[in-house]
C-alpha positions in Angstrom: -1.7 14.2 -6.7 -0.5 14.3 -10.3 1.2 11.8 -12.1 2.8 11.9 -15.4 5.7 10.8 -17.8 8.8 11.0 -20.0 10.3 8.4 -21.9 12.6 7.8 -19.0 10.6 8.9 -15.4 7.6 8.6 -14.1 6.7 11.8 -11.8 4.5 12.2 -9.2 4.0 15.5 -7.0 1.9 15.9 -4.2 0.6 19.4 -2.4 0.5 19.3 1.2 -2.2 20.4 3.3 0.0 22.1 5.5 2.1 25.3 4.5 1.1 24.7 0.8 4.7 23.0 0.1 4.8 20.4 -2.8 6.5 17.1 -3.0 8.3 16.3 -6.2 9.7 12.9 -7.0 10.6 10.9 -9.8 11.1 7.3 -10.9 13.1 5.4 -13.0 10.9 3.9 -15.2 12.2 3.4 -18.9 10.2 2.9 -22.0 6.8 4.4 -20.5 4.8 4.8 -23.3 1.4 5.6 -21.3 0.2 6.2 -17.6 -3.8 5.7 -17.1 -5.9 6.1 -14.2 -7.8 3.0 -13.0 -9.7 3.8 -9.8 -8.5 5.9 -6.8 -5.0 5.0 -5.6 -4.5 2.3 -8.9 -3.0 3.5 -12.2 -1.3 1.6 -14.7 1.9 2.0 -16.6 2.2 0.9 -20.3 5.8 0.1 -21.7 6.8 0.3 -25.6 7.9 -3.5 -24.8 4.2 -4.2 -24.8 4.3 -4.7 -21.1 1.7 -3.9 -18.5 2.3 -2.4 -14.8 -0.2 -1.6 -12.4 0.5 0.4 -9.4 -1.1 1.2 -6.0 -0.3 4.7 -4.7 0.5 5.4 -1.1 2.0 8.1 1.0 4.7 7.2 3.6 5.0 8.7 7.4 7.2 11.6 5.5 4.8 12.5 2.9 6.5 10.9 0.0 4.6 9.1 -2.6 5.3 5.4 -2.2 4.2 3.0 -5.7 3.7 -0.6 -4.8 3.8 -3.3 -7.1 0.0 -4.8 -7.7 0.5 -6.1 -11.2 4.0 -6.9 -13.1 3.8 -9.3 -15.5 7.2 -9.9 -17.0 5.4 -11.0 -20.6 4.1 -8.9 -23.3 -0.1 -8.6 -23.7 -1.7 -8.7 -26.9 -4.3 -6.1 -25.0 -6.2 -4.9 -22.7 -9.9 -3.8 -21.5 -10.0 -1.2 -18.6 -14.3 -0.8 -17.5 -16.3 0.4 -14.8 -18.1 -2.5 -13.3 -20.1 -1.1 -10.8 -20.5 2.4 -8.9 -16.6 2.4 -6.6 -15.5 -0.5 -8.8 -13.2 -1.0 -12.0 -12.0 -3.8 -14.1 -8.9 -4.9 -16.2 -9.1 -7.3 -18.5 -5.4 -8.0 -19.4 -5.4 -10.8 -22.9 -1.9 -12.6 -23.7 -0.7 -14.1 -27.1 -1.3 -18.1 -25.5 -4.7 -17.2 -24.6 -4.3 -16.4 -21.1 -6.2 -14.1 -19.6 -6.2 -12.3 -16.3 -8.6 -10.0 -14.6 -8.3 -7.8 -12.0 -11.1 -5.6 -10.3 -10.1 -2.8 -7.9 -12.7 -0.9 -5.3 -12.0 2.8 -3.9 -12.3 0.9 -0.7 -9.0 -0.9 -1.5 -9.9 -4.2 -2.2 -8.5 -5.9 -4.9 -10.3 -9.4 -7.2 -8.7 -11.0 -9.4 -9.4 -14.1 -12.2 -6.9 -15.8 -14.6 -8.2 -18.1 -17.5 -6.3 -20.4 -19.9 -8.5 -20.9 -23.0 -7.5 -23.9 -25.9 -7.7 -22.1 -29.2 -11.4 -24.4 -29.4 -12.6 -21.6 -26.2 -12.4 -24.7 -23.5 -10.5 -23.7 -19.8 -7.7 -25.6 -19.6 -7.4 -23.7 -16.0 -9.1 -20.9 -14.1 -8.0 -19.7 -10.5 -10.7 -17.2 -8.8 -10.6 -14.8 -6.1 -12.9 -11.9 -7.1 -14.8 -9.6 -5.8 -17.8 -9.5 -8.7 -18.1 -12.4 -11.2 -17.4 -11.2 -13.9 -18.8 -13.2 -17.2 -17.8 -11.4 -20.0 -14.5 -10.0 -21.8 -13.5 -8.2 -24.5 -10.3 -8.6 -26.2 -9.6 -5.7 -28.5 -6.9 -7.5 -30.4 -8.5 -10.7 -31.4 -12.2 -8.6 -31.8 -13.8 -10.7 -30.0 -16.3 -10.8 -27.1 -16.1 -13.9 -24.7 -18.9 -14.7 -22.1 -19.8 -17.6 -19.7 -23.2 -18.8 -19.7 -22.3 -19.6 -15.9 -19.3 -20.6 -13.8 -19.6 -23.8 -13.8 -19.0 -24.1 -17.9 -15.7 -25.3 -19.1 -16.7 -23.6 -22.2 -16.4 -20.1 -22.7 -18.5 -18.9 -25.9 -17.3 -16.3 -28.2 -18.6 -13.3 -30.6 -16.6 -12.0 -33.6 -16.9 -8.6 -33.6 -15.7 -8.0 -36.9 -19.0 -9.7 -38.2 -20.9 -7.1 -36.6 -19.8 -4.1 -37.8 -21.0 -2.6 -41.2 
């Protein structure tokens, strides 16, 4: 499948196995500014409006590409980390203006983790709601240059590294 974008559409086309025919479509999606591959079926979709969608990709009885909804924030992020975590595994690291933070780990198997922090500007959780699939302890937010670990899970503390210190 190939998937790609104009400032209007998103496209996707598909070649069957059978008889060698393609399928075409295309989707309203205003303001794309980027589309990037996550893992297997999940891609996301950057917006000029500084927003963030993730998509899963499936195919329905008739062949057509089906997007489903996995991530749509209606907010604007300050930025994002996209890593591999392990071998069949990727991360997102999506960082928001108030110091929210969520976290999202896909599989090739399907499975999808997630993690959302609130940090006080001192580093302290004010909340954290967990379902994931590898713990991650570490995250990098691009914007602010910093790098923000967790000793362990159990700290309401989350220490932080200024990046700009370190480079020369």
């Amino acid at each position: 499948m190939l998937i790609c974008h104009d400032d209007s559409f998103l496209y996707a086309t598909k070649m069957m196995r059978a008889g060698g025919n393609v399928i075409f479509q295309k989707f309203n999606l205003p303001s794309v500014t980027n589309v990037m591959p996550i893992i297997k079926n999940y891609f996301m979709v950057l917006f000029s409006t500084q927003k963030l969608v993730v998509f899963e990709v499936g195919f329905g009885e008739d062949g057509k590409v089906m997007l489903k909804f996995i991530y749509n924030k209606e907010r604007q992020y300050s930025s994002y980390f996209l890593r591999e975590v392990v071998d069949n595994m990727a991360e997102l690291q999506v960082f928001y203006p108030d110091n929210e933070i969520h976290i999202f780990q896909f599989t090739v198997k399907g499975k999808i983790g997630n993690m959302i922090y609130a940090l006080s500007n001192q580093n302290k959780l004010k909340s954290c709601e967990r379902q994931q699939l590898y713990g991650s302890k570490t995250m990098l937010c691009l914007h602010k240059k910093l790098l923000y670990s967790f000793a362990n899970f159990s700290n309401k503390f989350v220490s932080s590294q200024d990046l700009q210190k370190l480079e020369m």
